[in-house]
SEBA-99827 format. One line per 4 residues: number of its first residue (from 1); for each residue x, y, z of C-alpha. Coordinates in steps of 0.001 Angstrom, whole numbers. Example, Ala and Ser with C-alpha at 12.3 -4.5 7.8 and 13.67 -1.06 7.14 Angstrom:
1) 12300 -4500 7800 ~ 13670 -1060 7140
//
This chain:
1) -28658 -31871 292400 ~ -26075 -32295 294950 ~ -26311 -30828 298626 ~ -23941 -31609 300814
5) -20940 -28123 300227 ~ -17753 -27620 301620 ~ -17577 -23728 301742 ~ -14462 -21288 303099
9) -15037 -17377 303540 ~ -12210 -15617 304177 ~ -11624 -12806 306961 ~ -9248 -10373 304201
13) -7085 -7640 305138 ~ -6626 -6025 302257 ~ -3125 -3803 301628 ~ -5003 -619 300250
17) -3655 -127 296245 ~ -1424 -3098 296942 ~ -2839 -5131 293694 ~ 320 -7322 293140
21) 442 -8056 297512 ~ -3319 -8872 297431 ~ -3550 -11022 294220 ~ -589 -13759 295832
25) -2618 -13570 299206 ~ -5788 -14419 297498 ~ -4024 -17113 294981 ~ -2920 -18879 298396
29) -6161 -18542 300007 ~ -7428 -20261 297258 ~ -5041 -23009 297257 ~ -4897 -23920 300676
33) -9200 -23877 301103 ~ -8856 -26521 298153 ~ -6215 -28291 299967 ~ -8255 -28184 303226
37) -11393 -29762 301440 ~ -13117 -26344 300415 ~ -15657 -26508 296939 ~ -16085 -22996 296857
41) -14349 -20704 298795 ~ -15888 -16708 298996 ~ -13769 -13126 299537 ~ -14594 -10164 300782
45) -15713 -6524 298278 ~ -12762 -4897 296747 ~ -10074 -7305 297929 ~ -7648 -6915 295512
49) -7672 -3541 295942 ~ -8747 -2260 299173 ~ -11893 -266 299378 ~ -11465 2908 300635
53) -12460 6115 298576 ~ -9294 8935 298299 ~ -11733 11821 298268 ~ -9035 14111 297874
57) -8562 12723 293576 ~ -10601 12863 290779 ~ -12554 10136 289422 ~ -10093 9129 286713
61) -7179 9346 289622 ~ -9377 6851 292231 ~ -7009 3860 292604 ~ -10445 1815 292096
65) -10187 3036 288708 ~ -6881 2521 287865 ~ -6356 -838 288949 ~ -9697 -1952 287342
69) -9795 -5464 285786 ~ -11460 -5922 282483 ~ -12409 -9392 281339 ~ -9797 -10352 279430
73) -7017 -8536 282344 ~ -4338 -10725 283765 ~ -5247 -11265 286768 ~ -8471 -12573 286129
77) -6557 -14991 284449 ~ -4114 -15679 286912 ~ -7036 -16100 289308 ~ -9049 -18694 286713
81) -6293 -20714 286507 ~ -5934 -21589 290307 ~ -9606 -21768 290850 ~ -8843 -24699 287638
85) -5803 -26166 288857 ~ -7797 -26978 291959 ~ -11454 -27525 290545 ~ -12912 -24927 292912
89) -15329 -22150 292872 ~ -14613 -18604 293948 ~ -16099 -15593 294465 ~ -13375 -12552 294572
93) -14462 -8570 295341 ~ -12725 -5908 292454 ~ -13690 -3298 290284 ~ -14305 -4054 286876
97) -13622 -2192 283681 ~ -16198 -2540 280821 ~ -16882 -410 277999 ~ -15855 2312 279849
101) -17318 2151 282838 ~ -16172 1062 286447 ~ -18288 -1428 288424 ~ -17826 -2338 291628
105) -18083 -6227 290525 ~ -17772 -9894 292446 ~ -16060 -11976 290024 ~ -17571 -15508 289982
109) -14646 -18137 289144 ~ -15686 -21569 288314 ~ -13899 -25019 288473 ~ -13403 -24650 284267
113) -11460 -21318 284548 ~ -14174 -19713 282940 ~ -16061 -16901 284915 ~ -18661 -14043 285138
117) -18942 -10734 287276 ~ -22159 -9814 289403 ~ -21600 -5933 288875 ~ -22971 -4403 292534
121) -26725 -2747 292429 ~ -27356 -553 295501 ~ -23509 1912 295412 ~ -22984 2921 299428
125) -21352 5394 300789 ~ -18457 6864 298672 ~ -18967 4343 295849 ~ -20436 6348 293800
129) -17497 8168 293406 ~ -15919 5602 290909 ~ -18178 3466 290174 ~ -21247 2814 288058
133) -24720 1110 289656 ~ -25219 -2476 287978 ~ -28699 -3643 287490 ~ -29003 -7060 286730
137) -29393 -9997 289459 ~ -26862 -12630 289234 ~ -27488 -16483 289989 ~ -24809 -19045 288994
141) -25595 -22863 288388 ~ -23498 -24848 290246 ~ -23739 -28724 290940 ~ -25086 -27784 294344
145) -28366 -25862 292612 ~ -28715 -21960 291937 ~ -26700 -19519 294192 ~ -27505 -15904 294434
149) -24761 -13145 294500 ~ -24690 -9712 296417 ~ -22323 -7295 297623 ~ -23086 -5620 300865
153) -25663 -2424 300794 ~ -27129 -5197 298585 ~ -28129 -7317 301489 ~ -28104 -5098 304617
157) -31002 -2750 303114 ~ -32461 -4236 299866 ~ -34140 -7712 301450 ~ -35859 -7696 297478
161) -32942 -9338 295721 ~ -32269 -12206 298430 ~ -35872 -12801 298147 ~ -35915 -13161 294375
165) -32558 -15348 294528 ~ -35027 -17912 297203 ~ -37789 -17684 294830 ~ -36007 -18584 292176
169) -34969 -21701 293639 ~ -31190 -20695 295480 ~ -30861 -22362 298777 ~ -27460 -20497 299050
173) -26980 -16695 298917 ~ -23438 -15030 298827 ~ -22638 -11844 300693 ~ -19666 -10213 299402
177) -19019 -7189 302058 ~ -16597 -4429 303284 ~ -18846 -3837 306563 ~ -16464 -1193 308580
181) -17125 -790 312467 ~ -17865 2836 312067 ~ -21281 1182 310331 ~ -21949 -439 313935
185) -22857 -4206 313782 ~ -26461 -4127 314717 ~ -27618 -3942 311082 ~ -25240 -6206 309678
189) -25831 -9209 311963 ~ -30026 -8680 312270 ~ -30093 -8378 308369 ~ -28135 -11479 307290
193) -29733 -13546 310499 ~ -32933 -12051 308855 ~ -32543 -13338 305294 ~ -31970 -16354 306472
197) -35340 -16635 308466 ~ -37260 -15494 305833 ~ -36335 -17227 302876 ~ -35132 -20532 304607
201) -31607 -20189 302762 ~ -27479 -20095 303764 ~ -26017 -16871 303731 ~ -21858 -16954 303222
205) -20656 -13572 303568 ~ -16579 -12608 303667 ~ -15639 -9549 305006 ~ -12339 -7098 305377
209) -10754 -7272 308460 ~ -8303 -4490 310242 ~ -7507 -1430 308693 ~ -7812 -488 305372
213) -7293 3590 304010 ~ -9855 4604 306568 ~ -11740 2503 308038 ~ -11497 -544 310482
217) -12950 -3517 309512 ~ -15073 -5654 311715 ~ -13807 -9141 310239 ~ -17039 -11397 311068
221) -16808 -13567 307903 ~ -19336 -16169 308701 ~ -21415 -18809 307149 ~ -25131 -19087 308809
225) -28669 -20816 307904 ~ -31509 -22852 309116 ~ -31086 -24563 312498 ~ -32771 -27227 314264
229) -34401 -25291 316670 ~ -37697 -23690 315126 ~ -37410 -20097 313789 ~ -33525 -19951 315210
233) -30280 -19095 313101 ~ -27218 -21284 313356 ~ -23572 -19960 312697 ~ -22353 -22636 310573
237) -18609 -21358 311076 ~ -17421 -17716 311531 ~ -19079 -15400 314001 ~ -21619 -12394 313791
241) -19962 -8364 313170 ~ -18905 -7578 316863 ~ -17770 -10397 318180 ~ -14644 -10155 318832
245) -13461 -13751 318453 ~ -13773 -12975 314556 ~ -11656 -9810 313991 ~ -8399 -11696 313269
249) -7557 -12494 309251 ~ -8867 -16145 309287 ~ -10958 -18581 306972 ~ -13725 -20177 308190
253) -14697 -23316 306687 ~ -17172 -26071 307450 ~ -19775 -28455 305621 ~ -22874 -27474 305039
257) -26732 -29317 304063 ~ -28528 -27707 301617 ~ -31289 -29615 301622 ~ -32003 -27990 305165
261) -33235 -24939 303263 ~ -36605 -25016 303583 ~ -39167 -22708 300890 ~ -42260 -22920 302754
265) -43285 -19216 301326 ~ -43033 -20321 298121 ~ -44165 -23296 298073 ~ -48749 -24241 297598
269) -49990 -23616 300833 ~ -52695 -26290 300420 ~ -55299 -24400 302542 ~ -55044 -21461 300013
273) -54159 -23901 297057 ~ -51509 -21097 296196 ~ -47734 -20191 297823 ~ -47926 -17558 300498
277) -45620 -15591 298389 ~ -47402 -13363 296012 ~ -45515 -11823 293330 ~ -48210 -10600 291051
281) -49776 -8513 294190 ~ -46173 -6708 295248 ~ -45803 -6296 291231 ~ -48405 -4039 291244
285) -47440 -1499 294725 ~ -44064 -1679 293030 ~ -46089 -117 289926 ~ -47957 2415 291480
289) -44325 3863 292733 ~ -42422 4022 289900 ~ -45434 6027 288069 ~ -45401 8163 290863
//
């Protein structure tokens, strides 16, 4: 298993219903990360479309739903064959179309053209009023181990599913996000910095940028993990929501060490002859609340 990644996020300002605009921008993004060295190169939620919700339509008028991509849609297609003509992964924010329900989905593009959609878990905000709540986790083998996909409200208030991507053995997590400043960036930052410290893993998240239907987007694409200094965080490349060096439509890229992860919680504490991490004990409070 390889370690050593060259990763891009992208800082995305998406044109809000602007499919055609946002698909070229994101086919050159592509391009010129591979160019520039990038192996896998991460967008922000909803880029191809813009995320806003037009609360004044009906579900079956929301330009989420219209401009859906099913698995078989074009510009999937379009998109699988740059992420092939350049042998790169990518992870890309857009709604998703299957059997008749809308998703808000990160499509996972691999070197081979072929791909797979993380379809998002925890709906925030307005999302509900398109889309449909996925419920299945989504890790991808890649030559650089397991990596763990989420989108947002994922992440910022669900710390379960990054800690089930570390336990099962990803030393890279992937934060697809439309984090707006009307949010604040308090919880943002302390959450990802947070994951981080306690599950010893990266964290690559891509955000919007500037404004989108509604809201203003704080930008702050940034890749982050385990530093040198003992219980610390180190930005990688990127900067943290607020900071107002990262507002402008940018990638980020740098090179990054996976074996620097570090899965002491899981691992046999040998005083205990067991991992600190207990499964089989949370199992159980979990239990008690869904009988409740």
């Amino acid at each position: 298993m390889q370690s050593i990644l060259n990763l891009a996020v992208v800082n995305f300002r998406a044109k809000w219903g602007d499919v055609a605009y946002n698909l070229e921008r994101i086919k050159g993004y592509m391009a010129c990360a591979s160019k520039r060295g990038a192996e896998m190169v991460i967008f922000p939620e909803l880029c191809l479309t813009g995320y806003d919700d037009d609360v004044t339509v009906h579900k079956q008028e929301k330009m989420q739903v219209l401009n859906a991509e099913t698995i078989e849609g074009q510009r999937i297609k379009e998109l699988s064959s740059v992420a092939k003509q350049y042998g790169i992964y990518a992870v890309i924010g857009m709604p998703e179309l299957s059997e008749k329900a809308v998703y808000n989905s990160a499509w996972i593009i691999k070197p081979d053209g072929t791909y797979e959609t993380y379809r998002k878990i925890h709906l925030a905000l307005n999302e509900p009023n398109w889309a449909t709540a996925g419920d299945q986790p989504c890790l991808i083998d890649t030559p650089w181990g397991k990596v763990g996909i989420c989108i947002c409200y994922d992440i910022y208030s669900f710390p379960e599913l990054a800690r089930y991507y570390a336990a099962k053995s990803a030393r890279l997590i992937i934060n697809v996000t439309a984090y707006a400043k009307s949010r604040g960036f308090v919880k943002g930052k302390t959450t990802l910095e947070s994951t981080v410290l306690m599950n010893g893993v990266y964290v690559a998240t891509a955000n919007l940028c500037g404004k989108d239907l509604v809201n203003d987007f704080w930008g702050g694409s940034s890749i982050i993990g385990p530093s040198q200094k003992m219980q610390d965080v180190y930005y990688y490349a990127g900067y943290p929501f607020g900071d107002e060096r990262g507002i402008e439509q940018e990638i980020y890229m740098t090179t990054i060490d996976l074996s620097l992860a570090h899965r002491g919680v899981f691992e046999e504490n040998p005083l205990l002859k067991r991992a600190d991490f207990r499964p089989e004990v949370y199992m159980k409070w979990y239990q008690s609340l869904v009988e409740e």
